[in-house]
N, C-alpha and C positions, 0 to 999 in steps of 0.2 A: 703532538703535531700530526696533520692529518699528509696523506701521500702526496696530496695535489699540492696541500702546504712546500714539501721535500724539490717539489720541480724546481723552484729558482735555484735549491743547493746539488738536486743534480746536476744543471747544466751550469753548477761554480766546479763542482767536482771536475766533469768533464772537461771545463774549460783548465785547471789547474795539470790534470793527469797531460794536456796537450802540450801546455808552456813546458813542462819536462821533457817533454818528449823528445821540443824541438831544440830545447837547452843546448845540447852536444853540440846542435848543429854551429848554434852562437859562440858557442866557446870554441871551437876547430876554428872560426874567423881570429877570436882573441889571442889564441897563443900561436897564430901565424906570426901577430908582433911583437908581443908576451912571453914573457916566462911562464911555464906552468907555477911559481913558486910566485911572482910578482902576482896573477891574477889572484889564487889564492888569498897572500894579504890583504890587498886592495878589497878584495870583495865582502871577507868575515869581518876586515874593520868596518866596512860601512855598516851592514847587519849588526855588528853591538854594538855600534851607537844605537842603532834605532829600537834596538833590544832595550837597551840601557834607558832609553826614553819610555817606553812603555812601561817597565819596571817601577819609575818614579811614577807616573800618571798613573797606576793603581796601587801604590804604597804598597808594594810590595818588597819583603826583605831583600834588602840589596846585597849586602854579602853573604856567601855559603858560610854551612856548618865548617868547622877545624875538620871533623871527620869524613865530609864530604869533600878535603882538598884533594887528594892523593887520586882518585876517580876521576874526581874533575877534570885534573889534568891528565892522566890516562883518555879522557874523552877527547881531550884536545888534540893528542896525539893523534889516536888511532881514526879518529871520525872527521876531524875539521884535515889537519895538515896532512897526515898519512890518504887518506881517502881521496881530498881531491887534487893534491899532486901527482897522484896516480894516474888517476882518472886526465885529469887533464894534461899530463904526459901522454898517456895512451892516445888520445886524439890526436897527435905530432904526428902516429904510426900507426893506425888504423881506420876504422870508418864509423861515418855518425851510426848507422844502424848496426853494427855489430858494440856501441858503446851504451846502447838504448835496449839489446838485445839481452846482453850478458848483464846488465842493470836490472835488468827483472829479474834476475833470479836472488837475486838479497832474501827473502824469505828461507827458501832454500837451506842459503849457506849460514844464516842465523838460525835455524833448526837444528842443521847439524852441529852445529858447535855449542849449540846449549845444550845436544843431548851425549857430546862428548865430556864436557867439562864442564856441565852442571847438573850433569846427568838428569836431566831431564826425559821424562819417558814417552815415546812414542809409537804413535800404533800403527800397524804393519801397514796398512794406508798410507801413512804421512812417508816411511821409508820408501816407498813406491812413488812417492812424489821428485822427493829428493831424490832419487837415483836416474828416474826419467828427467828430471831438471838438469842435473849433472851430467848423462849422458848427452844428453842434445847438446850441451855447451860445449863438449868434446868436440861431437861430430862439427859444432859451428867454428869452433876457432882452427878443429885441424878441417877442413874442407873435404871430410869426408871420406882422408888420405890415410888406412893404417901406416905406409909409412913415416908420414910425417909425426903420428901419434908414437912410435918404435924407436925413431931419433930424435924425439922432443925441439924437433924444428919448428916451433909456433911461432907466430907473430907475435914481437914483441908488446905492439898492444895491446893488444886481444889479451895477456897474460896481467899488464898493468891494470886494466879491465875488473880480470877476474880478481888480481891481489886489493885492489880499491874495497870490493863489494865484501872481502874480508875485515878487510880495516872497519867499514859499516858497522857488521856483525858484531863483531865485538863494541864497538862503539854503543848498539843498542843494547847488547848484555846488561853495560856497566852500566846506561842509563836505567835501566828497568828497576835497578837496584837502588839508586841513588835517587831515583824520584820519588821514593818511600820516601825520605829524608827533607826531600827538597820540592820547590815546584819546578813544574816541566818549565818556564819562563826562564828562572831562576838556572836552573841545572844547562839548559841550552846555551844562554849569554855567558856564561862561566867558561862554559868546553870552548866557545866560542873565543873569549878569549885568549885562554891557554893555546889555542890554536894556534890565536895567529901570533903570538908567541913562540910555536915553536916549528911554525912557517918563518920569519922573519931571523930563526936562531941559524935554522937550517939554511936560510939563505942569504946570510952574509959568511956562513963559513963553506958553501959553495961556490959563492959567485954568481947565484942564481936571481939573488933581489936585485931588478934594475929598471927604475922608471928612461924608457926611449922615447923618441917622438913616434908618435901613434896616430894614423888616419883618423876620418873622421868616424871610415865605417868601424872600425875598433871600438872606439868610444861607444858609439849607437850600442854595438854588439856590447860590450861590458854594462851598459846600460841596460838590459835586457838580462844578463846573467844577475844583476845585483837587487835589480829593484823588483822584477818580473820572475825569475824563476828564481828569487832569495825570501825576499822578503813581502811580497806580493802573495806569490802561491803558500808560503808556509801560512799565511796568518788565514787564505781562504780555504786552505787546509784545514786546520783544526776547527776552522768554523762550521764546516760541513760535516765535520766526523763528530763532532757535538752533537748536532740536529740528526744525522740521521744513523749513527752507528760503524762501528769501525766493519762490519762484516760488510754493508751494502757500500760502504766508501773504499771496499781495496778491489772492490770490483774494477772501478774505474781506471787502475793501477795498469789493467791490461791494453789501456789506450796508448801508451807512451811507448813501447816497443811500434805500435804501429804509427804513430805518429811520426818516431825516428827513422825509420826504414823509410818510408813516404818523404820527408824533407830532405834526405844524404841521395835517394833515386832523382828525385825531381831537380831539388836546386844546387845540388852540387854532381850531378850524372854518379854518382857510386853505382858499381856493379851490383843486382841482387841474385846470385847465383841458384840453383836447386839445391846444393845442399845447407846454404843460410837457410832456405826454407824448411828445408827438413828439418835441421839442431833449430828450428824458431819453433816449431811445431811440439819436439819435446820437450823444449825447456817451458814452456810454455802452459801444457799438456802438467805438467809436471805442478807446476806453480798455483794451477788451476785446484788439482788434487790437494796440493796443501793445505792453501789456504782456505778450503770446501770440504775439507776430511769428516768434519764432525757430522754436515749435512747429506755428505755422501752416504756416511754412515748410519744415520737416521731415517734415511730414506732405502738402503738394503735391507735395513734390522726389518722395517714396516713387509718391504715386498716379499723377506724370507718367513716372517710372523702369518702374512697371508696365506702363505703357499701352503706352510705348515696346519694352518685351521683345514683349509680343504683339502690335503692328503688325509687327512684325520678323520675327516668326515666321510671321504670318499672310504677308507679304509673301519668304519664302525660296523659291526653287524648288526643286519635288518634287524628287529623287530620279526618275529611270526605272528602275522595277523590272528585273531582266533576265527575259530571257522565257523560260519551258522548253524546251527540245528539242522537246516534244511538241508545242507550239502553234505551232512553229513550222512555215512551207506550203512 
């Protein structure tokens, strides 16, 4: 497929990396009337149903391996129920661009944790990433305050935030392993399950699952989290990352922190202070290195190969021309 071919799947990319962006913004409406636990269910049940339907429409196995159970529901846990009870906790006590902010860094925090406990090996680059990703997220949730970072007085969202985009992490570990086994369809509508599972377990022994009456603008909003940034962007997601590769489709990845930032300023007035700017800049900075490492790195190896031919050159010794007959005394 040719690049001009690529334009309508850029501007699906683009268009998807926006619908997340502005996500937070939809959900901060929903759980004003919401349980962060009631949205939750409500919205993974819709998603496997329609999981569930595409599943049959390409006759594809419907039930997982016996030995893909135990993961699965490990996925369910940490990625479907742990992740966006968090996450959509965090939004009760925080702001949409510091949940769009600290959301870019998932790369990051799935690097480190693969190279802690899967030991997975990393090149001095990629740790340059992670640490400037990590730093910056520092300075953003503590506002730049050594004190605040000395008495571990963060906002509580900003930490929900950060602990969600762990739950992630591990969520993609398990999946990376499990889709050897299984298909990504298959393995997603499973976790997906299990989730709301153990969304619904967790919140009838909280007290946290409870359908209220709900304006109209809720609904609209749930409607937007379920259909438009669920089940809408994922499928023009992977459609795009088919056609055009996962390296040129996580570029677009970087549009959602600005998206979010731009919708919490404009339509909800959120403060964007100098030092969000600043921890946006490294985390950011940091993200950019990661996931570019290899190409960073092929493009150094290229200009230090260069430099190296012409010190080389520059450093050969001449040739002694021979002298003519004539000049010579």
């Amino acid at each position: 497929m040719t690049r001009t071919d690529n334009r309508h799947f850029y501007g699906l990319l683009a268009l998807t990396a926006a619908i997340w962006g502005l996500q937070p913004l939809f959900i901060k409406l929903v759980v004003a009337e919401l349980t962060p636990t009631t949205l939750t269910a409500v919205r993974y049940a819709i998603i496997v149903v329609f999981f569930f339907v595409i599943v049959f429409w390409r006759g594809a196995p419907v039930l997982p391996r016996r030995d893909c159970l135990l993961p699965l529901i490990c996925m369910g846990l940490t990625g479907v129920a742990f992740n966006n009870i968090a996450q959509f906790s965090g939004l009760q006590y925080s702001s949409v661009g510091n949940a769009t902010l600290i959301g870019s860094t998932t790369p990051a925090s799935t690097a480190l944790l693969a190279a802690v406990f899967l030991r997975e090996k990393l090149m001095p680059i990629e740790w340059l990433g992670i640490l400037s990703s990590l730093l910056g997220t520092l300075f953003l949730v503590s506002h730049g305050s050594l004190d605040m970072i000395l008495s571990l007085s963060f906002n509580r969202g900003d930490l929900l935030f950060f602990a969600c985009q762990q739950g992630w992490a591990i969520y993609s570990l398990i999946g990376v392993r499990v889709m050897t086994r299984l298909s990504a369809l298959t393995a997603t509508t499973w976790a997906g399950v299990f989730g709301v599972g153990w969304t619904v377990l967790y919140g009838l022994t909280s007290g946290e699952l409870r359908l209220v009456p709900a304006s109209t603008t809720c609904w609209l909003a749930l409607g937007y989290v379920v259909f438009l940034g669920g089940i809408f962007a994922m499928l023009a997601w992977n459609l795009s990352l088919k056609a055009v590769g996962a390296g040129r489709a996580a570029i677009f990845l970087n549009l959602m922190p600005l998206a979010g930032v731009t919708a919490g300023v404009v339509l909800l007035d959120e403060p964007f202070v100098w030092q969000q700017c600043f921890g946006a800049v490294g985390m950011l900075a940091g993200i950019y290195i990661l996931t570019h490492s290899h190409q960073i790195m092929r493009y150094t190896n290229r200009r230090l190969l260069r430099r190296a031919k012409a010190l080389s050159h520059l450093r050969r010794p001449r040739r002694e021309q021979p002298v003519p007959p004539w000049q010579k005394r």
